[in-house]
Rosetta silent file (secondary structure, phi, psi, omega in degrees, C-alpha in Angstrom):
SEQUENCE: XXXXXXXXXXXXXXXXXXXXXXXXXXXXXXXXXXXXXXXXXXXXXXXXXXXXXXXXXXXXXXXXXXXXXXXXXXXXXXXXXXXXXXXXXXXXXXXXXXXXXXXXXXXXXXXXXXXXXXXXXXXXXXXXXXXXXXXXXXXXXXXXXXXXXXXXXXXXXXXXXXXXXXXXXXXXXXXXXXXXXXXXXXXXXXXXXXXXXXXXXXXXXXXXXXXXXXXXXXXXXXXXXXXXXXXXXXXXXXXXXXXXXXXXXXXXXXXXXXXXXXXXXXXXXXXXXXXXXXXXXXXXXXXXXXXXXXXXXXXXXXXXXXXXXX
SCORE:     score description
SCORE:     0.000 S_00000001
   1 L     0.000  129.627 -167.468    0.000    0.000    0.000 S_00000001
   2 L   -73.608  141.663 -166.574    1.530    3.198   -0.970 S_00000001
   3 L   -86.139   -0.475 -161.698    2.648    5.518    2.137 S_00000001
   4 L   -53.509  157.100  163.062    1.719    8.508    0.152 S_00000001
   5 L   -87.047  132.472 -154.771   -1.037   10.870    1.661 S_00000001
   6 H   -22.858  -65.329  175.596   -4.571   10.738    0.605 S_00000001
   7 H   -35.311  -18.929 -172.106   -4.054   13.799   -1.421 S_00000001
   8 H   -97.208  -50.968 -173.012   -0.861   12.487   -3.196 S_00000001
   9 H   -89.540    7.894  143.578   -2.705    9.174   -4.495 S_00000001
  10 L   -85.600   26.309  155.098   -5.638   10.326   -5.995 S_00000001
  11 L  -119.628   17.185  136.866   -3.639   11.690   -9.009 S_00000001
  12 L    -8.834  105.992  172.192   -1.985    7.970   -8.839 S_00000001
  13 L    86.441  -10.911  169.064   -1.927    6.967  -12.412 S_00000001
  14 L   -79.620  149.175 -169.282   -2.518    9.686  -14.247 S_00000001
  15 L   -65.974  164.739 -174.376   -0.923   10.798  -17.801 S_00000001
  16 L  -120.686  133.697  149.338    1.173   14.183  -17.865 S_00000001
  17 L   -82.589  -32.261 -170.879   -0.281   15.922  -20.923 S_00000001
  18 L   -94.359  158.897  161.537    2.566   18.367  -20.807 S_00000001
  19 L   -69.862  130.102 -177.499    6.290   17.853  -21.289 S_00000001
  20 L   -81.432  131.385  176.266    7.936   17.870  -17.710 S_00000001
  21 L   -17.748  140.216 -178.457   10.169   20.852  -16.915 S_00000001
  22 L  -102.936  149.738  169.103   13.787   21.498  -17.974 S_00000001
  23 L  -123.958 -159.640 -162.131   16.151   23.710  -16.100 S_00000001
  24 L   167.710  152.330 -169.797   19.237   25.020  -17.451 S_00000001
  25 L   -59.033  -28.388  178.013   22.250   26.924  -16.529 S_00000001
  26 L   -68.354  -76.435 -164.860   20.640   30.644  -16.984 S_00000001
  27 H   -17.130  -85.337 -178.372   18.049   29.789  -14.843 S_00000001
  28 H   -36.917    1.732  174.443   20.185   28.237  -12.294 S_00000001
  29 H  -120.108   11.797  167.513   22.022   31.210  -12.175 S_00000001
  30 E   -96.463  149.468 -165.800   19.375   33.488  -11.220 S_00000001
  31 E  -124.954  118.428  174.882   19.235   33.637   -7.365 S_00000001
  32 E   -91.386  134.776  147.668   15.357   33.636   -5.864 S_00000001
  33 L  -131.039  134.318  177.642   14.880   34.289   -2.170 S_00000001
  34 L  -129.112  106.215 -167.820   11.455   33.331   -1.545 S_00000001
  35 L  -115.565  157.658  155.579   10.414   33.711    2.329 S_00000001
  36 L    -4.892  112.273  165.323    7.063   32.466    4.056 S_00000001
  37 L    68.372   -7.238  176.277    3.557   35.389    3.166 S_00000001
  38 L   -86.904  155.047  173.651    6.409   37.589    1.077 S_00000001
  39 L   -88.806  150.747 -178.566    6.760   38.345   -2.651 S_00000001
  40 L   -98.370  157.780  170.442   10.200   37.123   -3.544 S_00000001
  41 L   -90.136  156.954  166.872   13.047   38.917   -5.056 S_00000001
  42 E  -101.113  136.366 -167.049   15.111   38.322   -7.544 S_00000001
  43 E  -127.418  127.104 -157.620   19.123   38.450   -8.485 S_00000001
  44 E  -101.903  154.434  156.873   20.305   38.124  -12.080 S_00000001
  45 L   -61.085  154.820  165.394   24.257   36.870  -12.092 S_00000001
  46 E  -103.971  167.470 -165.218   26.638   38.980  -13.838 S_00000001
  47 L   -64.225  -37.381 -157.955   27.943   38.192  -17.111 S_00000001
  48 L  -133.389  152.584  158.199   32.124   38.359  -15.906 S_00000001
  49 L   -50.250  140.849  171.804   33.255   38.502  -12.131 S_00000001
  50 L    72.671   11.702 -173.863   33.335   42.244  -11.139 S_00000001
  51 L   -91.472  174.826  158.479   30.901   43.312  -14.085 S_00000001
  52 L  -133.949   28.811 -176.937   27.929   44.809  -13.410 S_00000001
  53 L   -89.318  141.836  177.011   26.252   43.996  -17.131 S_00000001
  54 E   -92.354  158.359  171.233   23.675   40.841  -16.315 S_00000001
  55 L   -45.930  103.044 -175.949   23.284   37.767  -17.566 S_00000001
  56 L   -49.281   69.278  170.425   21.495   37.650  -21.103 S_00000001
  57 L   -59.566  -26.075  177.973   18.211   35.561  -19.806 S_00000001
  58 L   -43.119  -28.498 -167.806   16.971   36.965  -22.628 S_00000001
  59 L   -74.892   -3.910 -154.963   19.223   35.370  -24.803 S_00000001
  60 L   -72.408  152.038 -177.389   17.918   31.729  -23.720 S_00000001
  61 L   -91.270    0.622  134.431   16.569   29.621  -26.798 S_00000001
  62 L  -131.275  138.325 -157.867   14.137   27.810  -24.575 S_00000001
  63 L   -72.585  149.336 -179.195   12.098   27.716  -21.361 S_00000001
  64 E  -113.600  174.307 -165.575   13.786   26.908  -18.349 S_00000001
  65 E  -177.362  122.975 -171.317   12.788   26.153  -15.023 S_00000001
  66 E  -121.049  148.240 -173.797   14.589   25.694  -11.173 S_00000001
  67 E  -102.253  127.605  179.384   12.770   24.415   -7.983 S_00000001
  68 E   -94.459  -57.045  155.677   13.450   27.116   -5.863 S_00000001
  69 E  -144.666  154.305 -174.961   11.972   24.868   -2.751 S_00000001
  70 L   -74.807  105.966 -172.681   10.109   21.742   -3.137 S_00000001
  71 L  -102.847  175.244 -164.363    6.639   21.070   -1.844 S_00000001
  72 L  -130.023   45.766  174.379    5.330   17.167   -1.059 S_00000001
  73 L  -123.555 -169.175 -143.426    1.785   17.511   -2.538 S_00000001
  74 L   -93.899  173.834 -159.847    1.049   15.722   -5.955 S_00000001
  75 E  -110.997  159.638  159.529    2.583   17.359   -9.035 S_00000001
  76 L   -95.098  139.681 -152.431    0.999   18.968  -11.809 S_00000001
  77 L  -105.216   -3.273 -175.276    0.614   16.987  -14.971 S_00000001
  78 L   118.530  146.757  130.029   -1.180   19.480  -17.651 S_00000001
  79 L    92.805   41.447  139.165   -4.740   20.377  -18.628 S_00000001
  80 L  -107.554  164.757 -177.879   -5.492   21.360  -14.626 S_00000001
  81 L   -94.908  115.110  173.972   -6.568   23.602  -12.747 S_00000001
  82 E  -127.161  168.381  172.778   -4.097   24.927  -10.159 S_00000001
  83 E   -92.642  129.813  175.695   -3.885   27.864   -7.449 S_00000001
  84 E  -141.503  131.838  163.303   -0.661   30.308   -7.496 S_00000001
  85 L  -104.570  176.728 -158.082    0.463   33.111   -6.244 S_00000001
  86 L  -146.316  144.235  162.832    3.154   35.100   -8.709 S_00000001
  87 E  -152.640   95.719 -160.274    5.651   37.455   -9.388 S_00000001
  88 E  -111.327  127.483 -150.464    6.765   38.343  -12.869 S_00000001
  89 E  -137.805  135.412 -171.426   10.306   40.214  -13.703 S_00000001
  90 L  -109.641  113.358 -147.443   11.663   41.115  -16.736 S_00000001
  91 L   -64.200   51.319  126.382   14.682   38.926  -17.567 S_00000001
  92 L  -104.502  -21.330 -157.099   17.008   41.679  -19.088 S_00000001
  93 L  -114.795  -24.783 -173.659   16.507   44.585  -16.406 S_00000001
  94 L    88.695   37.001 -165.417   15.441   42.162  -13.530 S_00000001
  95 L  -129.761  140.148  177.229   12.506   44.690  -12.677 S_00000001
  96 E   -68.016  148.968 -173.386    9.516   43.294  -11.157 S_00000001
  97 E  -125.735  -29.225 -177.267    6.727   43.987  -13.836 S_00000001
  98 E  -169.058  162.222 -176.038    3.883   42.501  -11.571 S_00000001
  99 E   171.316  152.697  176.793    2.720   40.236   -8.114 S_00000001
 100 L  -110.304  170.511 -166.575    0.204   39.471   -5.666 S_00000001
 101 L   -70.435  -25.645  164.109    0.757   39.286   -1.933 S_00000001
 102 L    94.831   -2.799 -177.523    2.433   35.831   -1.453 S_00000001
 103 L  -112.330   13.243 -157.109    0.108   35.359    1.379 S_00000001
 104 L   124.167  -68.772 -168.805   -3.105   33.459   -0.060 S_00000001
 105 L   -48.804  -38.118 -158.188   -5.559   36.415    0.246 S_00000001
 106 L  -140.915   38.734 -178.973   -5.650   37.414   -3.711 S_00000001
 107 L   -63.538  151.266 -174.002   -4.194   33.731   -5.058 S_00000001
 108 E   -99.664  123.219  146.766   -5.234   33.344   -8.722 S_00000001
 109 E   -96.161  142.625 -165.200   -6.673   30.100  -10.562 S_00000001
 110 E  -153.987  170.332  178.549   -6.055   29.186  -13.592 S_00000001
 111 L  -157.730  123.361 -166.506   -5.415   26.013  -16.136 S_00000001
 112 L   -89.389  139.687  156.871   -2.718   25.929  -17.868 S_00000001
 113 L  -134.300 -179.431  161.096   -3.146   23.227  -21.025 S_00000001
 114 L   -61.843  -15.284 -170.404   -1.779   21.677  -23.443 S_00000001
 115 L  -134.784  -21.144  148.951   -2.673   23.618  -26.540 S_00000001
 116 L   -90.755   -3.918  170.233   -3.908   27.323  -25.383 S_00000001
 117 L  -123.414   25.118 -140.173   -1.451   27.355  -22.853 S_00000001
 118 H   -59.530  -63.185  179.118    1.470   25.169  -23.659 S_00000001
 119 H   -69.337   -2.052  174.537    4.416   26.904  -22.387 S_00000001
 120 H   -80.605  -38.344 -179.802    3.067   27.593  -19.116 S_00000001
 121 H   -47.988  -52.280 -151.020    2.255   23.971  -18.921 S_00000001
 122 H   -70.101  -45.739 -170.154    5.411   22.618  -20.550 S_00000001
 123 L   -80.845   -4.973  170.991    7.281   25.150  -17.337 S_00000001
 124 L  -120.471   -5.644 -169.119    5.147   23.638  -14.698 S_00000001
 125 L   -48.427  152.332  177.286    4.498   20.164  -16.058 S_00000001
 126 L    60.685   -2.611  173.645    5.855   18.015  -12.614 S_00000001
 127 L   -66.829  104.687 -159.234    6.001   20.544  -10.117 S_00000001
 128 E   -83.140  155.027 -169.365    4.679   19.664   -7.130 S_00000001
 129 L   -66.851  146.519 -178.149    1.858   21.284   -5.232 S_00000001
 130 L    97.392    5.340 -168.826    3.754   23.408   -2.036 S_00000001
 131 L  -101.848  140.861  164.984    6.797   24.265   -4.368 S_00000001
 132 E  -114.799  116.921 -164.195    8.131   27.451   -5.147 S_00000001
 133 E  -123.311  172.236 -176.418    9.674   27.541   -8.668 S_00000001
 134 E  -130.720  146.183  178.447   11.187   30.013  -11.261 S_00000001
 135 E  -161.181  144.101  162.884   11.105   29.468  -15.083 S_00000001
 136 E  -137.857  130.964  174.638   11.941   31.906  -17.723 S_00000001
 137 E   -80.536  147.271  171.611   10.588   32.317  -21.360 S_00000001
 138 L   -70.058  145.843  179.665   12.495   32.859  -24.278 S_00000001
 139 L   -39.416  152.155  159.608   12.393   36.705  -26.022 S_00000001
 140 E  -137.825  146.272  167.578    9.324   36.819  -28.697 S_00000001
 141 L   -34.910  -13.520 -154.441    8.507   39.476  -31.178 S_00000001
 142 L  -107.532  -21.835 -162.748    5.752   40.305  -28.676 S_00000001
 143 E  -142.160   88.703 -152.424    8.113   39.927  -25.618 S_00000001
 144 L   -88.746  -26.971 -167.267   11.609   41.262  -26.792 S_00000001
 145 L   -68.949  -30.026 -146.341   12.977   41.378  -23.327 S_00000001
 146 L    48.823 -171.455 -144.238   11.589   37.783  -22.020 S_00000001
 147 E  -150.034  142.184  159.094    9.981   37.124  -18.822 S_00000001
 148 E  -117.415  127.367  171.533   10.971   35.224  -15.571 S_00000001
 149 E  -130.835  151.381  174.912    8.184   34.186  -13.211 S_00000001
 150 E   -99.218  108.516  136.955    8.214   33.181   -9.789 S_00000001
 151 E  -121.579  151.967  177.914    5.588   31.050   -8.641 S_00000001
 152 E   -92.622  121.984  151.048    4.048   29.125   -5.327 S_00000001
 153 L  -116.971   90.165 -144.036    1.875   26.767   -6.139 S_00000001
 154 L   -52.372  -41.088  169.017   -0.627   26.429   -3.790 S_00000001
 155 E  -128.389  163.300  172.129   -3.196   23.690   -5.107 S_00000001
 156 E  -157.495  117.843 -160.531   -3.476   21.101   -7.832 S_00000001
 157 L  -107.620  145.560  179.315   -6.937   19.847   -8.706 S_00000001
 158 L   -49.522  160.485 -162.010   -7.344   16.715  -10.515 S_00000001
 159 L  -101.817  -28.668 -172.562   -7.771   17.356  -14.378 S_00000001
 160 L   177.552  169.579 -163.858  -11.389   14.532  -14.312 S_00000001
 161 L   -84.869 -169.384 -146.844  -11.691   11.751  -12.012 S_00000001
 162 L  -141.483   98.649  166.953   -9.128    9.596  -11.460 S_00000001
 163 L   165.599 -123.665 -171.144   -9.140    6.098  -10.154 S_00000001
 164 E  -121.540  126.300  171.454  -10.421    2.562   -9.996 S_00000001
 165 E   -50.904   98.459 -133.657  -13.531    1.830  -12.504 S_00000001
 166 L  -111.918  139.380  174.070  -16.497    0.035  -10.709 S_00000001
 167 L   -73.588  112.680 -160.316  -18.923   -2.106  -12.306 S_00000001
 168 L   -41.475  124.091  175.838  -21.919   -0.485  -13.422 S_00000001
 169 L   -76.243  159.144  173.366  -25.248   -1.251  -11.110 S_00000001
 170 L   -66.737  132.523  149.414  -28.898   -2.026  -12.284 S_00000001
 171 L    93.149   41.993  155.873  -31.681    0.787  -12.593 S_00000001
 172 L  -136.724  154.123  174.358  -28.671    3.700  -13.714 S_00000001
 173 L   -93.674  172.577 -152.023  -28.498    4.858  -16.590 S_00000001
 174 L   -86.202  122.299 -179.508  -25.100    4.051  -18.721 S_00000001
 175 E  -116.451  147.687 -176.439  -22.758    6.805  -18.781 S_00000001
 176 E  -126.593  138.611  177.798  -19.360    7.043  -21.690 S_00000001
 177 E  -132.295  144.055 -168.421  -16.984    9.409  -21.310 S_00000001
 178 L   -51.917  133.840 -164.782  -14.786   11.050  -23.901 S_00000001
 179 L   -57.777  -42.624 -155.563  -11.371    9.186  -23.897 S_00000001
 180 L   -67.583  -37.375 -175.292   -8.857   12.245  -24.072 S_00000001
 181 L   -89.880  -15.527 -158.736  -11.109   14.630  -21.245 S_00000001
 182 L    84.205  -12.073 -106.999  -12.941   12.196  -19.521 S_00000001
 183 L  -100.091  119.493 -177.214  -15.834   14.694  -20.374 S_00000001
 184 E   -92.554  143.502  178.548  -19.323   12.050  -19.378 S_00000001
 185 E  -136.939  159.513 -178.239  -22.122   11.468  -21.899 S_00000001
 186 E  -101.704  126.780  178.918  -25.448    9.504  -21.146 S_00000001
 187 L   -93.226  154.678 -169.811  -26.960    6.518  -22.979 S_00000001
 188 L   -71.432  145.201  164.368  -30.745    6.661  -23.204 S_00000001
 189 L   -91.985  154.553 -170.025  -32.310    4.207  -20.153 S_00000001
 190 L  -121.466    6.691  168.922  -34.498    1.749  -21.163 S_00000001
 191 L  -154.469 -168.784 -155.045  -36.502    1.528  -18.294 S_00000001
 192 L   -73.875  113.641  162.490  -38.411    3.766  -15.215 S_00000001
 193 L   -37.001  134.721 -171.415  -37.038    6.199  -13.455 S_00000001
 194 L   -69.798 -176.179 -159.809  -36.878    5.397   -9.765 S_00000001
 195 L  -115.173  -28.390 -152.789  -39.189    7.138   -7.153 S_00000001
 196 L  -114.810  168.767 -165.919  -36.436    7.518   -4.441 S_00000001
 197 L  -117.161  134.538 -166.363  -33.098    9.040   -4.715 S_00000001
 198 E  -119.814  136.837  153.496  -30.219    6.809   -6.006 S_00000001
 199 L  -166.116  158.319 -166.875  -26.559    7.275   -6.598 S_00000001
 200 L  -143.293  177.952 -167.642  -23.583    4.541   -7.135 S_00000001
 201 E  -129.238   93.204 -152.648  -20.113    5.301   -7.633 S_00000001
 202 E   -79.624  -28.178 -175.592  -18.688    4.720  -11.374 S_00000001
 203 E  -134.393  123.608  145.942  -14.797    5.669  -10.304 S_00000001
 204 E   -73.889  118.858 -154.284  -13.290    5.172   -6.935 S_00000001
 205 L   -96.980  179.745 -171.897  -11.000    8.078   -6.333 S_00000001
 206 L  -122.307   -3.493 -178.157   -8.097    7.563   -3.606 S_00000001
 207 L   -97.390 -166.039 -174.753   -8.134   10.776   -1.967 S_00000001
 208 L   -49.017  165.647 -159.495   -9.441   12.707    1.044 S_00000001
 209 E  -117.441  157.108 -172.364  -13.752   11.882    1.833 S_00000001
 210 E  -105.615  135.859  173.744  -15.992   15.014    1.197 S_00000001
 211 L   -75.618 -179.860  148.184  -17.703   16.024    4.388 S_00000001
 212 L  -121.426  154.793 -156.477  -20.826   18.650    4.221 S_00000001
 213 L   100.965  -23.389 -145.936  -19.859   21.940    5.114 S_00000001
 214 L   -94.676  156.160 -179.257  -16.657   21.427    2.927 S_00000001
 215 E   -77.391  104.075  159.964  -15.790   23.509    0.247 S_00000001
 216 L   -91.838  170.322  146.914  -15.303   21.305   -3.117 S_00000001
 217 L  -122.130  122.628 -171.293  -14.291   21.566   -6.855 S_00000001
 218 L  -150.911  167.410  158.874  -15.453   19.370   -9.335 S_00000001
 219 L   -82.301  152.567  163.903  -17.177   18.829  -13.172 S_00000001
 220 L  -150.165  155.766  153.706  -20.851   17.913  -13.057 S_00000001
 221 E  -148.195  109.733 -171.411  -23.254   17.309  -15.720 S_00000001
 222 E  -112.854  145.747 -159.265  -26.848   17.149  -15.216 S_00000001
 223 E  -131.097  140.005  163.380  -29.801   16.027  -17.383 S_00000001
 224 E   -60.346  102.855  175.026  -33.681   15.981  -16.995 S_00000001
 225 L   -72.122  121.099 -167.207  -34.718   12.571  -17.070 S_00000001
 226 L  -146.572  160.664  160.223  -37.403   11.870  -20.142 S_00000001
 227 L   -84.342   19.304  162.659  -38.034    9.579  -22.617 S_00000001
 228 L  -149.752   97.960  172.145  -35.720   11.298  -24.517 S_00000001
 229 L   -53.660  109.229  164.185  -32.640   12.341  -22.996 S_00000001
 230 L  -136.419  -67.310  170.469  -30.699   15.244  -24.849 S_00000001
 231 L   -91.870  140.433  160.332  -28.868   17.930  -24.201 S_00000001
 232 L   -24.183  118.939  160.309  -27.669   18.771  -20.544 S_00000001
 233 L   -65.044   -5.072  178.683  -29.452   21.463  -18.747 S_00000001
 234 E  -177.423  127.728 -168.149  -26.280   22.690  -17.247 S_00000001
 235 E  -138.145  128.085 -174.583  -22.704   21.465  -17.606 S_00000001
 236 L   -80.729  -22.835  165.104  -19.515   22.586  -15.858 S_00000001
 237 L   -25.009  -43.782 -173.157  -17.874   20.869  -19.266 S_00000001
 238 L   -96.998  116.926  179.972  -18.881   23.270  -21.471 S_00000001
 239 L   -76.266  135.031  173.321  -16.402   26.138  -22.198 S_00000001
 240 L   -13.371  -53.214  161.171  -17.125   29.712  -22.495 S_00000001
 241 L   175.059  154.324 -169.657  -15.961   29.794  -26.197 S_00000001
 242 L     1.648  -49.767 -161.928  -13.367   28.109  -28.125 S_00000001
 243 L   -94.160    1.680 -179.224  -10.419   30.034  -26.885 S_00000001
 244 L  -119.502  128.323 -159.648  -11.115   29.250  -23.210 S_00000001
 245 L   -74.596  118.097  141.277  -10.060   26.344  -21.419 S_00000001
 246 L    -2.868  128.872  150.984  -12.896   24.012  -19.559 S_00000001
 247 L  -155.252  129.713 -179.273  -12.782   25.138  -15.799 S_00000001
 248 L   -51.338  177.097  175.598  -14.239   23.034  -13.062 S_00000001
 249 L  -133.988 -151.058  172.825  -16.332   24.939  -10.754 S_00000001
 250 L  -161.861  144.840  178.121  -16.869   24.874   -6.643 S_00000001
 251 L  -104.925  117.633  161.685  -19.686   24.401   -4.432 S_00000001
 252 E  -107.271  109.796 -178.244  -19.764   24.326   -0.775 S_00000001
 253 L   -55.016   80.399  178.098  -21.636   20.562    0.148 S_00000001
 254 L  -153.747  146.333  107.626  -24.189   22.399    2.128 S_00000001
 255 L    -6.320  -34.026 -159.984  -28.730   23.015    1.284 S_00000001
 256 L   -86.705  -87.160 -164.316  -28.042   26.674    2.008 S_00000001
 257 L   -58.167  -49.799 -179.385  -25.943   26.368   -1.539 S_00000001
 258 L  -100.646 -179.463 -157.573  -27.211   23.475   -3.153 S_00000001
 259 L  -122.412  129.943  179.526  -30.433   21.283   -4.115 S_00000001
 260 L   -49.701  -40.949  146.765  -30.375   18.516   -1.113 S_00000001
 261 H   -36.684  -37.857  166.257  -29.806   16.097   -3.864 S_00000001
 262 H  -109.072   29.118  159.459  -26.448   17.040   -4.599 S_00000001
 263 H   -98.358  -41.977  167.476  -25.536   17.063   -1.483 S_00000001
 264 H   -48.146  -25.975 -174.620  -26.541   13.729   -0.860 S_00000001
 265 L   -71.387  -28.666 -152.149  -24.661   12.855   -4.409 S_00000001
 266 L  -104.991  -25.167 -138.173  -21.209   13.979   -2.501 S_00000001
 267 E   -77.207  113.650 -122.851  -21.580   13.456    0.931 S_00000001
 268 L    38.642   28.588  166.626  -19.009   10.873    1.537 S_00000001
 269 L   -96.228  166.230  155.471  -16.998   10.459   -1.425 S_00000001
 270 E   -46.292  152.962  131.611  -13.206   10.474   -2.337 S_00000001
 271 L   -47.502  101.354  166.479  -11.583   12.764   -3.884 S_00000001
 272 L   123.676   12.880 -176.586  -10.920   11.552   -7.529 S_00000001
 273 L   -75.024  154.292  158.188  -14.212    9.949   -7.420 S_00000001
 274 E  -137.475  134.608 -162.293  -16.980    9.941  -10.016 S_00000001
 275 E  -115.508  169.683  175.382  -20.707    9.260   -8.693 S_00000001
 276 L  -133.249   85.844  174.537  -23.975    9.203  -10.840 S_00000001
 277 E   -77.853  122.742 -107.043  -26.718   10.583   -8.689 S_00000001
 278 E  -140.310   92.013 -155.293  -30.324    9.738   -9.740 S_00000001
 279 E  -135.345  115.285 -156.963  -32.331   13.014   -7.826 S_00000001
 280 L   -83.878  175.160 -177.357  -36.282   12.641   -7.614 S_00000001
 281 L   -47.276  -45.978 -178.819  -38.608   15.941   -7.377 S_00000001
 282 L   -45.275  -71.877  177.461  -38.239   15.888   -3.424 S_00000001
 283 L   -65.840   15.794 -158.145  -34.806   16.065   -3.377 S_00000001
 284 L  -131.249 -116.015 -179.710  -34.452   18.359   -6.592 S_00000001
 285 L   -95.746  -23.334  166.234  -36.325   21.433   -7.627 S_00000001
 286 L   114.779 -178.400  174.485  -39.568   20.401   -6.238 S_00000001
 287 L   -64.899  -26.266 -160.976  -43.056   20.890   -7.722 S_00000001
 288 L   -86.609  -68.483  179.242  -41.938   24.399   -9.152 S_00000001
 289 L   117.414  163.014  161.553  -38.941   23.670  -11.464 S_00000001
 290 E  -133.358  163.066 -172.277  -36.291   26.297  -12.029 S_00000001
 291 L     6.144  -97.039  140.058  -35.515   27.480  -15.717 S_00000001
 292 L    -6.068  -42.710 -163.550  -34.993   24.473  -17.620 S_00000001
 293 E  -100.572  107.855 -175.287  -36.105   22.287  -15.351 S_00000001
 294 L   -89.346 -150.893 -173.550  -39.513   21.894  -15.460 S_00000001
 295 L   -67.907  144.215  178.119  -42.085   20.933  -12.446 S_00000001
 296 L    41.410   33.330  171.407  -41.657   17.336  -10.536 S_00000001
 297 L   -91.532  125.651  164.617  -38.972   16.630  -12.975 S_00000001
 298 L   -68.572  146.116 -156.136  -36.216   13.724  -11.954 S_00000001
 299 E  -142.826  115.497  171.184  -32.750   14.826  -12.455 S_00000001
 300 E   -87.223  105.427 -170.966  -29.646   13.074  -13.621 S_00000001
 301 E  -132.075  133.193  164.665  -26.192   14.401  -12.412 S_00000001
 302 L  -112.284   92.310 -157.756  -22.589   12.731  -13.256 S_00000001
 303 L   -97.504  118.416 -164.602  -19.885   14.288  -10.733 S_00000001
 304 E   -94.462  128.835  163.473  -16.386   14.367  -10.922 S_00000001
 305 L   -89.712  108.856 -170.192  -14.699   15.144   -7.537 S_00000001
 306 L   -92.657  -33.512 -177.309  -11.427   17.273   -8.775 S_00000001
 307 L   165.468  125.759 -176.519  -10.408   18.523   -5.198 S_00000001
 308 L   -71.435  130.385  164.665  -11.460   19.741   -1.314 S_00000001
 309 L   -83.112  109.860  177.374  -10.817   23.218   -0.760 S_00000001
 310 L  -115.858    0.000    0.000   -8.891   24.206    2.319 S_00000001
C-alpha cells in the first residue's frame, strides 16, 4: 500500500499531458529568495566577475525552469486547474513587472493546457503542489525582453476523475466518457425512473472523503430525465468559447448552496471519485422547477470530484 497521503494518491496513475520541466544553466544562475507570506526577489548573475552587465536571460533559446523549494503535494501533470500566487520580472533589467501578496488572500486560478497554454504547462508540467519555482521564457517578437516568473503553487486539482472503474449497477443509466477529457455522456435508459433518490459510484477516487460543510471543486453534468434524454441542462464541461479552457467549478456541500440532492450525491466520497446521482422531485427542484427544469422533474447528475478546498 503506498505511504503517500490521501491527497498524493488520488492523481496515482494519471498521464502528464505536458512535457515535464527542464532547467538550465541561466536559470540556475538566477538567485530567488522566496520567504514564508512575502513576494520574492530576484538576483540576475553577472555576465564576468566584477561586471555589473547581467546575464542575457533573454538570450535563452528555450524555457527553463529551477525548484526554488520543493513542496510534497502531488505534481501537476497538464490540462489542470491549479492555485498560485506570482511574481513576474523582466529577464534583461530584472525589474519586477507585476505580483500578488504571497500570502493566499488574492491567489489566482487558472489552467494551464496543453494547446492554449502550452508553455506555461510545458514550465510547470511536474512541479509539485507546495513548491516554489522560477522558469523563464524565451524573447518573442511580442516579448523582446523575455519574462521570468516566480511562482508558489498552492493547489493542484485533478484534471477529471481519477481512479479505480467500478462495475456499473442495475436501474442507472449508462454513462461514456470522452477518452482524451474524460468529459461524461449519457446513454438513453431503457426503463423507469426510480421514485427515491439513487446514486452509485462509477470511479473510486483515492483521496481525502468530502464532508458537508466542505468547500469542493469538481465537473458535473446534469440532465432531466425523459423519454428522450438530450442535451444537458447545465454542464460545468462546457467552455465559455473556443479560446477558453474548460474550468471546473466549486460548491460548498451544504442546502443553504445546493439542491439537497447534490448534497446527498457527494456526501461521503473520495476525492478523484466519479458518482452518478439519480435526484427525484423531493430532493431536486420540487413541484416548481427552475428554468430548464420543469415541475416534478427527476434529475440526472454525473460528478467528478477534482479537489477539497482548504
Amino acid at each position: 500500500m503506498s505511504s503517500a497521503s490521501p491527497e498524493v494518491r488520488a492523481f496515482e496513475g494519471l498521464t502528464a499531458s505536458c512535457e515535464a520541466y527542464k532547467g538550465g544553466k541561466e536559470i540556475d544562475a538566477v538567485k530567488v529568495t522566496a520567504e514564508k507570506n512575502k513576494v520574492p526577489t530576484v538576483e540576475f548573475a553577472t555576465a564576468q566577475p566584477g561586471s555589473s552587465v547581467k546575464a542575457p536571460l533573454a538570450g535563452i533559446k528555450s524555457t527553463q525552469t529551477k525548484i526554488v523549494s520543493e513542496g510534497n503535494g502531488p505534481a501537476f501533470t497538464g490540462d489542470e486547474l491549479i492555485t498560485i500566487d506570482y511574481a513576474v520580472f523582466s529577464s534583461t533589467t530584472g525589474q519586477m513587472l507585476a505580483a500578488n501578496k504571497f500570502d493566499g488572500t488574492d491567489s489566482a486560478s487558472q489552467i494551464f493546457d496543453s494547446s492554449n497554454s502550452k508553455v506555461y504547462c510545458d514550465a510547470l508540467s511536474g512541479v509539485k503542489q507546495g513548491s516554489v519555482v522560477a522558469f523563464a521564457l524565451p524573447a518573442t517578437q511580442e516579448d523582446p525582453q523575455g519574462t521570468l516568473f516566480v511562482v508558489s503553487l498552492r493547489k493542484v486539482y485533478l484534471p477529471h476523475a481519477n481512479g479505480s472503474a467500478n462495475s456499473p449497477e442495475a436501474g442507472f443509466p449508462q454513462v461514456v466518457l470522452t477518452p482524451k477529457t474524460g468529459q461524461p455522456a449519457l446513454v438513453q435508459p431503457t426503463f423507469s425512473k426510480p421514485a427515491e433518490f439513487k446514486r452509485s459510484v462509477l470511479i473510486s477516487g483515492k483521496g481525502e472523503t468530502i464532508k458537508k460543510g466542505d468547500s469542493v471543486t469538481l465537473h458535473y453534468v446534469g440532465w432531466v430525465w425523459s423519454e428522450k434524454i438530450e442535451e444537458p441542462f447545465d454542464s460545468s464541461w462546457v467552455a465559455k468559447d473556443v479560446q477558453t479552457p474548460v474550468s471546473p467549478t466549486t460548491f460548498t456541500v451544504s442546502t443553504a448552496n445546493v439542491i439537497p440532492g447534490f448534497v446527498k450525491g457527494l456526501e461521503g466520497i473520495t476525492v478523484g471519485s466519479q458518482v452518478i446521482a439519480v435526484i427525484p422531485p423531493s430532493d431536486g427542484y420540487g413541484a416548481s422547477g427552475q428554468g430548464p427544469i420543469p415541475p416534478n422533474s427527476t434529475l440526472i447528475f454525473v460528478i467528478d470530484v477534482l479537489g477539497i478546498n482548504k
